[in-house]
Steps between C-alpha positions, in 0.01 A plus 500: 500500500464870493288475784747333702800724452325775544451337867839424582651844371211685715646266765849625519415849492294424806817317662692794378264755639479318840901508514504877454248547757705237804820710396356843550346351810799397622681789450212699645525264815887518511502901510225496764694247714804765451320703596338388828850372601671846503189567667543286763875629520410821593211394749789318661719731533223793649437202732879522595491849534196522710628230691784677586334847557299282761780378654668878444193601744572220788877617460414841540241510761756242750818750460279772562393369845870394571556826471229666688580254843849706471480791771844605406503563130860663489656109630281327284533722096887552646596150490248439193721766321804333564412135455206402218281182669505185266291198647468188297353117586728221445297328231573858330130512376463810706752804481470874565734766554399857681761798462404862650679828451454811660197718300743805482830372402539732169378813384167523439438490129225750529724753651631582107112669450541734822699731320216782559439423866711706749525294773637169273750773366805241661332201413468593145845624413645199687261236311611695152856472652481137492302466185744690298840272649274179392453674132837593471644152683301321250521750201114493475434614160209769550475523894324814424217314345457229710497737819272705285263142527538437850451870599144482265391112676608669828260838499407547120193454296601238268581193691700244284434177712136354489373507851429144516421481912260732691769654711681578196159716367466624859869663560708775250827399487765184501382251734693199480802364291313290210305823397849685507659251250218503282586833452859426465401239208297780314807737487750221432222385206459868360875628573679151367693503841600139602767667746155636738467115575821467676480832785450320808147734619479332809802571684419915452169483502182362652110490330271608776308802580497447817871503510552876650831536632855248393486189795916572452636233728309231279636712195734310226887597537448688109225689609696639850771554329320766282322605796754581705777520222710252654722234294320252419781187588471708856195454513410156410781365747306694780169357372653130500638492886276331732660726786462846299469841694205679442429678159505861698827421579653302190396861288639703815836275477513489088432906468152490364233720613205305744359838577441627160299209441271482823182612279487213219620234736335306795780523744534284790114482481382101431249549202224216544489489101594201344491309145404195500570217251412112505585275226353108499445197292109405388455253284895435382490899384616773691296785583552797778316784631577836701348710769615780728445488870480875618441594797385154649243505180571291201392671168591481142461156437601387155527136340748413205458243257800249396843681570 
């Protein structure tokens, strides 16, 4: 009889034993299978992205040779300026949208580190010009600090963005808008400035070195205004009439000073410069990239993930 129970009680322990191990077995096999699935999440979506940097490419490469066929480049980045191309099939599966602007619209942003170079003298005190109205517009909390950041990323040591592409390790300065608002996000991080967030950078200035002189008849009624120190309703009504006179002769007629200004700006001079952005759908998400097209060469290409 002992015998026996001693059996059926080694038994259960056995049955008991077994149970443990299936549970922890299970649970091992759920985690893993957790695991694997956000795996396969994020294989999915690098497939999307690569998908869509592949189909960036095709994009890229066909504008590019639209563009090249052009002999006269003033016609074709003139009407581009003025009216952003949108094509899209009717089963809407395929949709894309291309919008150009003229290279040297704004200031340069780099012109606030030429403070020690004699011949950017004008450009200088005319890009600080505009920086200080923005800090004051805005009431920037410690514009002294953040132009004390852009001043080091544009010709310093210290560099606060990571240079994340080759052209970025290659060139000093602020080469295109995304690095300039990662510095923007540092200061508004370190200063506790929400109010940075809301200056509107790209109608003063533009985020190119190869941006030398101010493209001004592609320029945003706020930044002529400053420029020419004209008011700024007067300004925008010129800038909105399809039949406007010339913008020698709107500063001639509103008392501003064209001369004065012949050294930062282009003048009657067409700059083949331009800034080029395409935003599409891949996938159901929607991704863009940007270029510039200077000089009948396209350089600067740069691909951005889900707006």
């Amino acid at each position: 009889m002992d015998k026996t129970e001693f059996t059926i009680t080694n038994l259960k322990h056995k049955k008991g034993f077994a149970l443990i191990i299936t549970m922890s077995v299970l649970m091992v096999l759920i985690a893993l299978t957790t695991v694997l699935l956000s795996y396969f999440e994020k294989v999915q979506h690098d497939a999307r992205d690569t998908t869509a940097m592949i189909q960036a490419d095709v994009y890229y490469s066909d504008i590019i040779s639209t563009f090249d066929r052009f002999k006269n480049k003033k016609t074709l980045f003139s009407t581009l300026y003025l009216f952003p191309v949108s094509l899209r099939s009717p089963d809407g599966r395929f949709s894309m949208a291309l919008r150009c602007q003229a290279l040297s619209r704004g200031v340069n942003i780099n012109w606030l580190g030429m403070e020690q170079k004699k011949d950017m003298r004008e450009a200088f005190t005319f890009a600080q010009t505009v920086f200080d109205t923005l800090a004051q517009d805005y009431n920037i909390e410690d514009a002294s600090r953040l132009l004390e950041m852009l001043v080091e990323e544009i010709g310093g040591k210290n560099k606060f963005v990571k240079k994340e592409y080759s052209r970025l390790r290659q060139k000093n300065g602020i080469i295109s808008y995304k690095q300039f608002a990662q510095i923007v996000s540092r200061y508004q991080l370190e200063v506790d400035d929400s109010k940075v967030s809301h200056v509107p950078w790209h109608k003063y200035f533009t985020f190119s070195t190869d941006a030398k002189v101010i493209d001004a008849e592609y320029s945003s009624p706020e930044l002529l205004s400053l420029l020419f120190d004209i008011d700024l309703q007067s300004v925008r009504e010129w800038h909105s009439d399809p039949e406007r006179s010339s913008l020698q002769a709107f500063v001639k007629d509103n008392g501003g000073n064209y001369a004065e200004r012949k050294k930062i700006i282009a003048g009657k001079t067409f700059l083949a410069e331009s800034e080029c952005t395409v935003s599409y759908k891949s996938t159901k998400q929607q991704y863009k990239f940007r270029f510039e097209y200077i000089q009948g060469e396209a350089k600067h290409f740069e691909f951005y993930k889900k707006n």
